[in-house]
C-alpha positions in Angstrom: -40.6 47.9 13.7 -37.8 46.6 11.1 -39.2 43.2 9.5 -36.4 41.4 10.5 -36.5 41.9 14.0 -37.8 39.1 16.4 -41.6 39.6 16.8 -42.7 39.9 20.3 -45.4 38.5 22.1 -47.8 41.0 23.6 -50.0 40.8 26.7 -53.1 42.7 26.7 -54.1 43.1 30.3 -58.0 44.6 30.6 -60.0 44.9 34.0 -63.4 46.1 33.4 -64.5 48.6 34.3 -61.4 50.2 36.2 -60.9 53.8 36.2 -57.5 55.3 36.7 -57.8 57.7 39.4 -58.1 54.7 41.7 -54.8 53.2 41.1 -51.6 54.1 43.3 -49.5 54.8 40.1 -52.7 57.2 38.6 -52.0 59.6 42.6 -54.6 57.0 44.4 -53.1 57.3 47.9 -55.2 54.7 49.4 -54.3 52.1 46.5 -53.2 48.7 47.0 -51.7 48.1 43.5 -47.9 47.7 43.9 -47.6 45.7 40.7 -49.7 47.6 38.8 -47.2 50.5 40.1 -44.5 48.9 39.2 -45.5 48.4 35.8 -46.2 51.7 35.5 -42.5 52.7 37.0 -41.1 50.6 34.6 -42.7 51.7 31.2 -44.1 54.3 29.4 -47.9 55.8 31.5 -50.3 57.6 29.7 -52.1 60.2 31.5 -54.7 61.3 29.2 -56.2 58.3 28.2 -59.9 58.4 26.9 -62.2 55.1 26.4 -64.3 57.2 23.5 -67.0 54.5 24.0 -67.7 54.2 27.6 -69.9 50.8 27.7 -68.2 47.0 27.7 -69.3 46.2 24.4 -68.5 49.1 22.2 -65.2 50.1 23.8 -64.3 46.5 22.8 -65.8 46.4 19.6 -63.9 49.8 18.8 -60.4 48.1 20.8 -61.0 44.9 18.2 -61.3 46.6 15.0 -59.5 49.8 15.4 -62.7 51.9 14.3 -64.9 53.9 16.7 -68.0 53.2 17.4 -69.7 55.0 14.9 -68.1 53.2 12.2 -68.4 49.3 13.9 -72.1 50.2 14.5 -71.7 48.5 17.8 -73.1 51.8 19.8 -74.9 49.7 22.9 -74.4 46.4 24.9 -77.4 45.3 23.1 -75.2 45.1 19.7 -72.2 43.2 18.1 -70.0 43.4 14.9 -71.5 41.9 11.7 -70.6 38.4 11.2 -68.9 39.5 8.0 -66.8 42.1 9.2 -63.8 40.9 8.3 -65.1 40.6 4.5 -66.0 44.6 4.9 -62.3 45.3 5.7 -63.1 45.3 9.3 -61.1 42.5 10.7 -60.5 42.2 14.5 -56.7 42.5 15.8 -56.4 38.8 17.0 -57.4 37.7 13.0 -54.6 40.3 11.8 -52.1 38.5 14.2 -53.3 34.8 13.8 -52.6 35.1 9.7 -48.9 36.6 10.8 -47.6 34.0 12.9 -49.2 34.7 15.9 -50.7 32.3 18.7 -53.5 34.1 19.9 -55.6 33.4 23.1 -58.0 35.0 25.2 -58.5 34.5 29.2 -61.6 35.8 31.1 -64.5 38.7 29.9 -64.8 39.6 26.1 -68.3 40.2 25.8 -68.5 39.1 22.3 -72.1 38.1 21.0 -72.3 35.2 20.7 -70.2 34.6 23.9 -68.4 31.5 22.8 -67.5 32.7 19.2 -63.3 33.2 18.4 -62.7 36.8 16.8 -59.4 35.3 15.8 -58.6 33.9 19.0 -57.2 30.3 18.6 -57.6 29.4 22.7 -60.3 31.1 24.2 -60.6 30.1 28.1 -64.4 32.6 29.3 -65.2 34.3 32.1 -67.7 36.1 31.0 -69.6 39.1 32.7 -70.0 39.0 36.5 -74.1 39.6 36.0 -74.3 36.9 33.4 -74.6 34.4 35.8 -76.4 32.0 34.1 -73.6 31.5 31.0 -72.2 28.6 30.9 -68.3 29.1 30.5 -65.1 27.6 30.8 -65.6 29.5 34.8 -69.0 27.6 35.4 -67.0 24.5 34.6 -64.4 24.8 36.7 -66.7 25.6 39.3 -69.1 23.0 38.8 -66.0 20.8 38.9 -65.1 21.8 42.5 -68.3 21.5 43.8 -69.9 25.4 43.9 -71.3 28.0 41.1 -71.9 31.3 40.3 -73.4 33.3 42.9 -75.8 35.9 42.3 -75.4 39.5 43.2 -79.0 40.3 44.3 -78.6 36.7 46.5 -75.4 38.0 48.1 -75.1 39.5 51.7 -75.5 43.4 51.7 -76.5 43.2 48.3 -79.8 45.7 48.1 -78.8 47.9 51.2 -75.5 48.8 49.8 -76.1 48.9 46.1 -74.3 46.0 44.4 -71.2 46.5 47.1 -72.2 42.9 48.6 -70.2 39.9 49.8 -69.3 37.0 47.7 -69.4 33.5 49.5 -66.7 31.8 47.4 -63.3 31.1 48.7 -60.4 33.6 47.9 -58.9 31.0 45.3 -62.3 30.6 43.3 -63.3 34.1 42.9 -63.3 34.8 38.8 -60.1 37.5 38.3 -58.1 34.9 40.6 -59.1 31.7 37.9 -58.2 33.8 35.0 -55.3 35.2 36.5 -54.3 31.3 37.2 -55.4 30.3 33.3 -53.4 33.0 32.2 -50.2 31.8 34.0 -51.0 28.3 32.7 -51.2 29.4 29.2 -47.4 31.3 29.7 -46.1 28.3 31.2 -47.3 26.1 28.5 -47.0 28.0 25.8 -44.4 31.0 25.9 -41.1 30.8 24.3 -42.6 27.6 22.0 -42.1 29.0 18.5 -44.6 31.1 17.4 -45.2 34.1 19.3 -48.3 34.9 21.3 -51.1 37.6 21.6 -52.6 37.1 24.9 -55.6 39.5 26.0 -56.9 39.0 29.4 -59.9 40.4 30.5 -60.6 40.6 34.2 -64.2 40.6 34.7 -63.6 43.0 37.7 -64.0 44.9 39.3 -67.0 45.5 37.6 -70.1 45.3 39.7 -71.2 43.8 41.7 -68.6 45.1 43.8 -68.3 41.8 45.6 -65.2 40.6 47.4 -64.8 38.2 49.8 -65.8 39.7 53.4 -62.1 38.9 54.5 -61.1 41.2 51.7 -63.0 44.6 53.2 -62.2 44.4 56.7 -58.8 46.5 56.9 -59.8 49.1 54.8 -60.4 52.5 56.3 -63.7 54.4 54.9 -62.3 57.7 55.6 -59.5 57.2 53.2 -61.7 56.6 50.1 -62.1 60.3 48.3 -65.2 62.2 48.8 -67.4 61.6 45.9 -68.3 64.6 43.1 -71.5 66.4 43.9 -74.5 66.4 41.7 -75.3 68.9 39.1 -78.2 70.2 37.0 -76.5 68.6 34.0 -75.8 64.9 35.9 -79.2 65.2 37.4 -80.6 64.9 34.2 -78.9 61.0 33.6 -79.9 60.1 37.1 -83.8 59.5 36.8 -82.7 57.3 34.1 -80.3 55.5 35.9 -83.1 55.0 39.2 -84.8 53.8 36.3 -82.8 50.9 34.7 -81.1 50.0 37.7 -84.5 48.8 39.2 -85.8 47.3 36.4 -82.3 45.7 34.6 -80.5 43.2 35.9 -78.9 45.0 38.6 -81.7 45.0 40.8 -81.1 47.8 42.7 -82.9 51.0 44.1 -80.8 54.5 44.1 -83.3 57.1 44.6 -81.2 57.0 48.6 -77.5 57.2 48.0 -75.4 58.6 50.8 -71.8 59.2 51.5 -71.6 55.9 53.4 -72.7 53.8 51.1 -70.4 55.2 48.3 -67.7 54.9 50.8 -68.8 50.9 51.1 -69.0 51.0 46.9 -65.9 52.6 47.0 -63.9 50.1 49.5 -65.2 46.8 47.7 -64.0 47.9 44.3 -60.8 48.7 46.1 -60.7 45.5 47.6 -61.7 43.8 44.1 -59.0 46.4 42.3 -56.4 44.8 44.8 -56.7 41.1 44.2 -56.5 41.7 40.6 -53.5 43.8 41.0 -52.0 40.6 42.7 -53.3 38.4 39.8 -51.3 40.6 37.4 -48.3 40.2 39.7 -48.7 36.7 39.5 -48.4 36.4 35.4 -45.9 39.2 35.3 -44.0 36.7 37.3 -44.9 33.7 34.7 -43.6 35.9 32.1 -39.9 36.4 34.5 -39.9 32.7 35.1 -40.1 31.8 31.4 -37.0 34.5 30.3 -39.7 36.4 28.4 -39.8 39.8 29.5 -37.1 40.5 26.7 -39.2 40.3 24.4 -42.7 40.6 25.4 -44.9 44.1 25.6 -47.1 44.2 28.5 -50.2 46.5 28.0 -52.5 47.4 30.9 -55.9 49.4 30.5 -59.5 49.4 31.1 -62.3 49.2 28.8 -63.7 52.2 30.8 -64.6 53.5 34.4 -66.8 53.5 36.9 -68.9 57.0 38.4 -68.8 55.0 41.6 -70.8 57.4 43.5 -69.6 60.6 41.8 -72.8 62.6 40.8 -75.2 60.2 42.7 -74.4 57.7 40.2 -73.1 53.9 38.9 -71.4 52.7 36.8 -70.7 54.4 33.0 -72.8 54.8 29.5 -72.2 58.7 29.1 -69.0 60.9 29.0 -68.5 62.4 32.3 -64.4 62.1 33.5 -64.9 59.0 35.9 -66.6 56.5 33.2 -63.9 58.0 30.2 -60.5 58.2 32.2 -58.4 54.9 31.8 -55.2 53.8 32.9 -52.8 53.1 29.7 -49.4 51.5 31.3 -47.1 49.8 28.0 -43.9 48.0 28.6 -41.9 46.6 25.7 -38.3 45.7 25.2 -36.4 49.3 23.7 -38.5 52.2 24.3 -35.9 53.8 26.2 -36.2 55.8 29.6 -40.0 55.0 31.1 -41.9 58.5 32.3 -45.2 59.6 32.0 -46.7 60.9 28.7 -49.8 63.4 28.6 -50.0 63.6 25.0 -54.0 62.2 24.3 -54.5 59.0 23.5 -57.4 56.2 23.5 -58.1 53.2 24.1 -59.2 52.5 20.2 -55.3 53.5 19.6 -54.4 49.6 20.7 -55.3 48.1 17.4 -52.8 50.6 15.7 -50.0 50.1 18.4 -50.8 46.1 18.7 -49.9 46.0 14.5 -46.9 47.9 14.6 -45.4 46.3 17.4 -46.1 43.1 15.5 -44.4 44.7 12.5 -47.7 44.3 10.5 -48.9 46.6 8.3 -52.7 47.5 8.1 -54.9 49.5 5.7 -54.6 52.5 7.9 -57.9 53.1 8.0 -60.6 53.8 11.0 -59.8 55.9 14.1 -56.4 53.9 15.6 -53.7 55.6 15.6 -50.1 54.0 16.9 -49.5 55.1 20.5 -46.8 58.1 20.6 -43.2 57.5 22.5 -42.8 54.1 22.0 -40.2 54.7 19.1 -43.6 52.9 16.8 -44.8 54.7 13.4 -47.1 57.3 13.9 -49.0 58.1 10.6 -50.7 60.8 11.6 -50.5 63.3 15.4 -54.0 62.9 17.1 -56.0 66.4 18.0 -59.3 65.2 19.2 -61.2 62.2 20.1 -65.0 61.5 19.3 -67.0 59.5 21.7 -70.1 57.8 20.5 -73.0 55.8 22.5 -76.0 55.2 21.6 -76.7 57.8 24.5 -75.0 61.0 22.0 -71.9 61.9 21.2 -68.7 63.8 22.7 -65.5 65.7 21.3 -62.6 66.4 23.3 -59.4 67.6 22.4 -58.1 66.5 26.0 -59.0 69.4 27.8 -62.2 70.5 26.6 -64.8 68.1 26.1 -68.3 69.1 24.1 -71.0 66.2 25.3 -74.4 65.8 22.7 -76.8 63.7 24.4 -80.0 62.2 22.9 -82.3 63.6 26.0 -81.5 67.4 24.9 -78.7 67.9 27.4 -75.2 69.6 25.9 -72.2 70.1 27.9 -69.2 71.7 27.7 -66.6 71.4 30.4 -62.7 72.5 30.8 -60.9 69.2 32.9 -57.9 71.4 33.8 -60.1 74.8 35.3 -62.7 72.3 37.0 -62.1 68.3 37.2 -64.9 67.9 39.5 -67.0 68.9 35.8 -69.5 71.1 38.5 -69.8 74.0 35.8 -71.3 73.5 32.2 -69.4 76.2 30.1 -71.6 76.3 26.9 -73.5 79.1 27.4 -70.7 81.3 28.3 -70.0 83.8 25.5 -65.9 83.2 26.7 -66.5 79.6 25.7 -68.3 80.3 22.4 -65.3 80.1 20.3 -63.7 76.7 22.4 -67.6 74.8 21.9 -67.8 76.2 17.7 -64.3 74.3 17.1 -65.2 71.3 18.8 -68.5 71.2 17.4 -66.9 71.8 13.9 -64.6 68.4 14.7 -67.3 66.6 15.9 -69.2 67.0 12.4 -66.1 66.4 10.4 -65.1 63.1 12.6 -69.2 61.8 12.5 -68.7 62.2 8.6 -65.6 60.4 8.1 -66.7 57.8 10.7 -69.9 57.0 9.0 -67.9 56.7 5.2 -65.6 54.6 6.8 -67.8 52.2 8.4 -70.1 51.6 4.9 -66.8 50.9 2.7 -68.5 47.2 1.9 -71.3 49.3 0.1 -69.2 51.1 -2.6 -68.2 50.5 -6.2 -66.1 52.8 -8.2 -68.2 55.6 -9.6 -68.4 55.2 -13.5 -69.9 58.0 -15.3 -66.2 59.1 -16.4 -65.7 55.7 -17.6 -67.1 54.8 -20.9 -65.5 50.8 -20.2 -66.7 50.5 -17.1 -69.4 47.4 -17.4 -71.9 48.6 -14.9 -73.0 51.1 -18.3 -74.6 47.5 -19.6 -77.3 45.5 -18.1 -77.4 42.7 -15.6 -74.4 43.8 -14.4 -74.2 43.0 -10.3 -71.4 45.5 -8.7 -68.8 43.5 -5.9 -70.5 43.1 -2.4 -68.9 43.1 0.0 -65.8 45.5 -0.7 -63.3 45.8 1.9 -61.3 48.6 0.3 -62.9 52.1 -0.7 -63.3 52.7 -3.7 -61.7 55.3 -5.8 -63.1 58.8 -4.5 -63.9 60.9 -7.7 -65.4 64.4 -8.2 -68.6 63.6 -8.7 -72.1 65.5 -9.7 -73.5 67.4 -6.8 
């Protein structure tokens, strides 16, 4: 982007936990989503978009930063970034855009640790994860202020018998994606087209489970057009003992070992429901964003942290590499890309940091594993091949088609998304697959190893054998910690 041009304000737009196949503009027949669509029809759609790190917190950690989750170290819910990350050369996007110019503000779900704390964000209004009911945010406020509070799945109507798809007893108007749908429009009415210009990410904390709407919401949808759920196999049984497991004894509070078609029909038609209102919500601050005159210049980004199995396999949720918890949505619109379409090249969800920096006309270090999404006329420095996935469940590689799995329980997959979507066939023994699982397990290593350099840059110092003035040769000298550059990479004794 030429340094003299206007910088544009950029909306971030992130449900959680929303997978793409589910969305009208992503071939979901039974999708309520026109603006969402629209969006879509307007801008340029990615089709092969991968969250590499299928879990709230390290997808997020990895969005942030720009490095996967090997590198961040933020592999599990359970984790966060190192309060000195910044210092390490790991700075989030939103302190990259506050020391441009930019005003930058946050609506709804971040999952940061702790919850309250800025990242860069100068206005921060929380929502924070629909199971953390017992934060008390900016949401629990508002509530408190009207007279109600966070309800609590396992309390909530058809809770246990349907498997988190349960009914929530606020009104419409209170439920959390409308309030940070309505905080969001408040901020672009107060704030948009005032000088500076804005980053705004907003982070729907649905529809995440519990899959909870309203009754109301439910009641005209028809079960028979929600799609018939993938069937279990050898491989996918192997995560569902574990999943029985934690689901009973974690927060969700919930017993599997019985899952039938109806009940991921009812799953199924209450995260549609949920996926609907904040479709609306969107429609609602795209609007804003026409009142104020500043769709001209702003770039509208829509994804997903990651997706939801929703029944496919016997299972919930997400936390391991199968197509349903790794497929996003990826919709941008901004001012001058030319002719919107569809784009299959392979992209992630990591590749926002990159893309967020050059439509902001900032340059970064170029390092980590962000990479400047492709046809939107932005700077590219380098064509991406593959994509590693880490959890602190294993690993994956995929080069968009084939996708090599690693898992810490013993279990390897390899699968071909174009021959069999439904993933029902695990290719790795297959002597014609042998040469398609050695290159990706060949990438893998190579991506692990340049992950895990550059997420210990704030360790090194310039190697000084070769260097008879280098002061580290005499005593008490202390070497620079932390570094937020590498250092020079010289042959070195082996």
């Amino acid at each position: 982007m030429a340094a003299d041009r206007e910088k544009p304000n950029i909306l971030l737009i992130m449900p959680d936990q929303l997978r793409a196949d589910f969305l009208g503009c992503y071939g979901a027949a039974f999708a309520r989503t026109p603006n969402l669509d629209r969006l879509a029809a307007s801008g340029r759609q990615y089709k092969n978009a991968i969250s590499p790190h299928p879990l709230c917190v390290p997808a997020r950690a990895a969005l942030l930063t720009g490095h996967n989750a090997v590198s961040t170290g933020v592999l599990s819910n359970g984790s966060w970034l190192r309060p000195d990350h910044a210092a390490c050369g790991m700075p989030t996007i939103a302190e990259i855009l506050a020391d441009n110019g930019y005003l930058t503000a946050a609506f709804g779900k971040m999952h940061f640790m702790p919850w309250d704390i800025a990242e860069g964000f100068r206005i921060r209004r929380i929502a924070e994860d629909k199971r953390h009911v017992y934060i008390e945010d900016d949401y629990h406020d508002y509530l408190a202020s009207v007279g109600f509070a966070k309800s609590r799945g396992p309390d909530e109507e058809g809770y246990a018998e349907n498997l988190m798809a349960s009914f929530d007893a606020l009104p419409p108007e209170l439920q959390v994606d409308s309030w940070v749908a309505d905080e969001t429009v408040r901020f672009i009415r107060r704030h948009g087209g005032r000088g500076e210009p804005f980053f705004a990410m907003v982070g729907f904390p649905g529809p995440h489970d519990p899959y909870n709407p309203p009754k109301a919401w439910t009641e005209d949808w028809d079960p028979s057009s929600m799609p018939e759920s993938h069937p279990p196999t050898e491989a996918t049984e192997t995560f569902r003992q574990g999943q029985i497991r934690q689901n009973r004894l974690g927060s969700a509070s919930i017993n599997m070992e019985y899952f039938p078609e109806d009940v991921k029909r009812r799953v199924r038609i209450h995260y549609s429901a949920l996926t609907s209102n904040i479709d609306a919500g969107i429609g609602r601050v795209l609007a804003a964003l026409d009142d104020r005159g500043l769709n001209r210049n702003t770039v509208v980004i829509a994804t997903s942290d990651h997706g939801d199995l929703l029944g496919d396999f016997g299972l919930l949720g997400k936390n391991n590499f199968l197509e349903p918890s790794i497929r996003i949505p990826l919709i941008v619109r901004a001012p001058g890309i030319g002719p919107a379409g569809c784009s299959g090249a392979l992209v992630t969800l990591t590749d926002l940091f990159a893309t967020i920096a050059e439509f902001a006309g900032i340059e970064t270090s170029g390092r980590g594993d962000s990479i400047a999404l492709p046809e939107l006329g932005l700077v590219q420095r380098r064509a991406r091949e593959v994509v590693l996935g880490a959890l602190g469940s294993g690993f994956m590689m995929t080069d968009g088609r084939y996708k090599l799995a690693r898992y810490a329980n013993g279990l390897a997959t390899l699968s071909d998304r174009v021959a069999d979507p439904a993933e029902q066939s695990n290719l790795l023994d297959r002597p014609d697959a042998a040469d398609v699982a050695l290159r990706l397990d060949a990438a893998m290593t190579r991506e692990l190893l340049d992950a895990l350099f550059e997420g210990n840059v704030e360790k090194g110092y310039d190697y000084a054998t070769m260097d008879p003035a280098h002061p580290s040769h005499q005593r008490g000298w202390s070497r620079p910690y932390p570094i937020s550059e590498p250092p020079r990479r010289e042959v070195q004794p082996i």
